[in-house]
N, C-alpha and C positions, 0 to 999 in steps of 0.2 A: 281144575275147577271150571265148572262150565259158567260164562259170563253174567246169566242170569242169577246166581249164588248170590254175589255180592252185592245187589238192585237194594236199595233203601227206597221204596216207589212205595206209593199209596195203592188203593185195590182200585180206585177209581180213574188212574192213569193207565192201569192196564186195564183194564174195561175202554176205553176210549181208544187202544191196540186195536183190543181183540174185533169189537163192532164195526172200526174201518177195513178189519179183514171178514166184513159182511160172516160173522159166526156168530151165535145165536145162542151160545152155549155161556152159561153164567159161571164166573170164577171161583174160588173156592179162597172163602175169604183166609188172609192171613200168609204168611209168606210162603206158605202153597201155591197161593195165585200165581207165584211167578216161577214155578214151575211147568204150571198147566198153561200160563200166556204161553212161554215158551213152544209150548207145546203144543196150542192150536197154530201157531204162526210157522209152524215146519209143515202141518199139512193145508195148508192155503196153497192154492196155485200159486199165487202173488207173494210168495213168503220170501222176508229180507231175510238176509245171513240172522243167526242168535246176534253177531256182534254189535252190527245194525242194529237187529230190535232193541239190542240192550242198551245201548247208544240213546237210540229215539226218548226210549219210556225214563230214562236218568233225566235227558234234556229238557222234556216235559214237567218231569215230577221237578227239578230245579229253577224252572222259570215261574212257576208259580208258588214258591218258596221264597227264593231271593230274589227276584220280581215284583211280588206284590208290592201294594200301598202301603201296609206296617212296617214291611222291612225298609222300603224306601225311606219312611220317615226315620228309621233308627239310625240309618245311614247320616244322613245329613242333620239330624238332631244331633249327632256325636259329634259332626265334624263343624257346627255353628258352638257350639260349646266348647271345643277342644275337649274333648271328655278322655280321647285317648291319646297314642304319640302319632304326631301327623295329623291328626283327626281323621284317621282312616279307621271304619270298622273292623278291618281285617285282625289289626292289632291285639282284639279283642280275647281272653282268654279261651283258647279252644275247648273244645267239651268231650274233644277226643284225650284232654289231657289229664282228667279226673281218675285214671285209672293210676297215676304215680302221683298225683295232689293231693292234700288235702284240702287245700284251698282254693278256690279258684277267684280270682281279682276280679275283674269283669270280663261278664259272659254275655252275649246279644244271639237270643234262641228263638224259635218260633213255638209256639205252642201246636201238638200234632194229635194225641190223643186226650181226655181229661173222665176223669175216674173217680166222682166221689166214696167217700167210704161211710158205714155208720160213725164213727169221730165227730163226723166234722169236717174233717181235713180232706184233702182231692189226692188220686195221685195221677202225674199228669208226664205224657210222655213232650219232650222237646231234645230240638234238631236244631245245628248250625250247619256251616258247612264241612266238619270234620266228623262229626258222630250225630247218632240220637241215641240218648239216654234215657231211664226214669226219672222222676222226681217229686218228693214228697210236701205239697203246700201244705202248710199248718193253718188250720182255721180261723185264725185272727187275721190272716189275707181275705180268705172269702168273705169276711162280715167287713172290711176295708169298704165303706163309699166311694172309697180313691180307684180301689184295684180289684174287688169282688165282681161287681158286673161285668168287668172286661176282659176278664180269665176266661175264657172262651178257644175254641180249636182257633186257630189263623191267626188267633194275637201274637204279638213278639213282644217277649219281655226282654228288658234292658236291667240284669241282678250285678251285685259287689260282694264280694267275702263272701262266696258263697260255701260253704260248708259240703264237702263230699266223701263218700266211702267207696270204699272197691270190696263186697267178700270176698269174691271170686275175682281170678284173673280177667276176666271176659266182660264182668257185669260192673258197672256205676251204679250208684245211687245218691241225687244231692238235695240238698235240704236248704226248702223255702221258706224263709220268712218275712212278716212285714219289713223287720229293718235293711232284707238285703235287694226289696227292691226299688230299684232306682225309676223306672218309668216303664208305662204298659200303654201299647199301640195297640188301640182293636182293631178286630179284625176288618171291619167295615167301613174305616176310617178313609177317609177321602184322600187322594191324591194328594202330596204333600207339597205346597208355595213356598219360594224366597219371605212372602210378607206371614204367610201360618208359623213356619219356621222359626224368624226370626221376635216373634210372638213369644213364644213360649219361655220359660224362665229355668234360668238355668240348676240343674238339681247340685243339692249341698249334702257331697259327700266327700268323704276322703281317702282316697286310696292309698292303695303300697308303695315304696318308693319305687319298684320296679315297675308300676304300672302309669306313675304319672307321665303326663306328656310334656314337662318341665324337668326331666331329670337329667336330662346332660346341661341345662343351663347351669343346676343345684347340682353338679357333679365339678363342675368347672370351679363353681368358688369355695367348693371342698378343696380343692387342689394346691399346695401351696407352692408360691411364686418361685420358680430357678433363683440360684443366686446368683448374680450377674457377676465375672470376674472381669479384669484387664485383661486384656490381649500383651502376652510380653513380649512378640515381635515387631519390628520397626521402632525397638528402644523403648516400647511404653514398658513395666514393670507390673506385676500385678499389685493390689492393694494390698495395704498390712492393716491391721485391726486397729491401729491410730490415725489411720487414715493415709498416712506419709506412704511413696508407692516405695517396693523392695530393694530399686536401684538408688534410692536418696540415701534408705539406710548402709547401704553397703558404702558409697564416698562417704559417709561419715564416719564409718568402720575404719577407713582406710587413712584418713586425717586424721584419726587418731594414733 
């Protein structure tokens, strides 16, 4: 498989390729384009290896993903909360993982494409850093004063419980509602402060016990105590269940 295959790139990161290798020639929207990038950048003078281009256009399309100001804030909004274990994003349930879930705990995704329908409802394409999938918002989000405005390309949402299907081997589909989101960064949100930060209020939710970031504490006093015995060398005896240790009982066996 040739390196450009695999490219999860936007049509505007390779557009910004193709224009530095001074070509003129407009892309062919849809994961075509990165066939034909490809393909003007083999006949440039100046042409980097495929591996290269493929390299560059990933790095690009990932720094203005997991770079941005939304994301930043999702970052450090999880880890001022302890939202997850560590308070590290990463933590977070993958979106590459909805093809054997049905559920997914919490998920931190960027919003990429957005698709209203006659309904009502949107359907909207979102990326972390394992997958991009579809997924289906129900209408009582959009009319949300909370979170309809800000459903927007570039927002990152912050979802819990979230509900997924797989038809197909290949294909995801997960299902948004008011209750499973947790908090939405727009896109044009300003760079994120220790004082903006620690501002904000922390969200009341409850998640699964595998997902809290309290579960090896609440594992620990699940756990119940060793029973402590005597050591029976150097003359100590272990305990007997009156209390008396096994060598008391035995002289008095013998006294007898």
């Amino acid at each position: 498989m040739e390196p450009w295959q695999g490219l999860d790139v936007e049509e505007q990161d390779l557009e910004s390729f193709v224009k530095r290798g001074n070509s003129s020639r407009t892309l062919i929207p849809g994961p075509a384009g990165n066939v034909q990038a490809a393909m003007i950048n083999r006949d440039d003078e100046e042409a980097e290896s495929t591996q290269q281009f493929a390299r560059d256009i990933a790095s690009a399309t990932y720094e203005r993903d997991f770079k941005s100001n939304p994301w930043l804030w999702a970052e450090q909004f999880i880890k001022f909360h302890g939202l997850l274990k560590e308070g590290k994003i990463e933590n977070a349930t993958q979106l590459g993982s909805c093809k054997c879930t049905t559920i997914l705990s919490f998920v931190a995704c960027i919003v990429k494409q957005c698709k209203p329908n006659r309904l009502g409802d949107m359907q909207i394409s979102i990326k972390d850093t394992s997958a991009t999938v579809w997924a289906s918002v129900h209408r009582k989000v959009l009319l949300n004063p909370e979170f309809g405005q800000h459903l927007r390309v570039g927002a990152v949402l912050l979802l819990h419980t979230v509900a997924a299907f797989s038809p197909r081997p290949r294909l995801c589909y997960v299902n948004i509602t008011a209750h499973n989101i947790v908090k939405i960064f727009k896109a044009d949100i300003c760079q994120p402060t220790d004082e903006l930060i620690h501002a904000t209020k922390r969200p009341d939710i409850v998640l699964p016990p595998c997902m809290d970031p309290n579960i090896d504490e609440l594992l620990r006093k699940l756990v119940k105590p060793s029973i402590v015995t005597n050591k029976t060398d150097h003359g100590q005896g272990s305990s007997a269940s009156d209390g008396t240790s096994s060598s008391t009982n035995a002289a008095q066996t013998n006294e007898a």
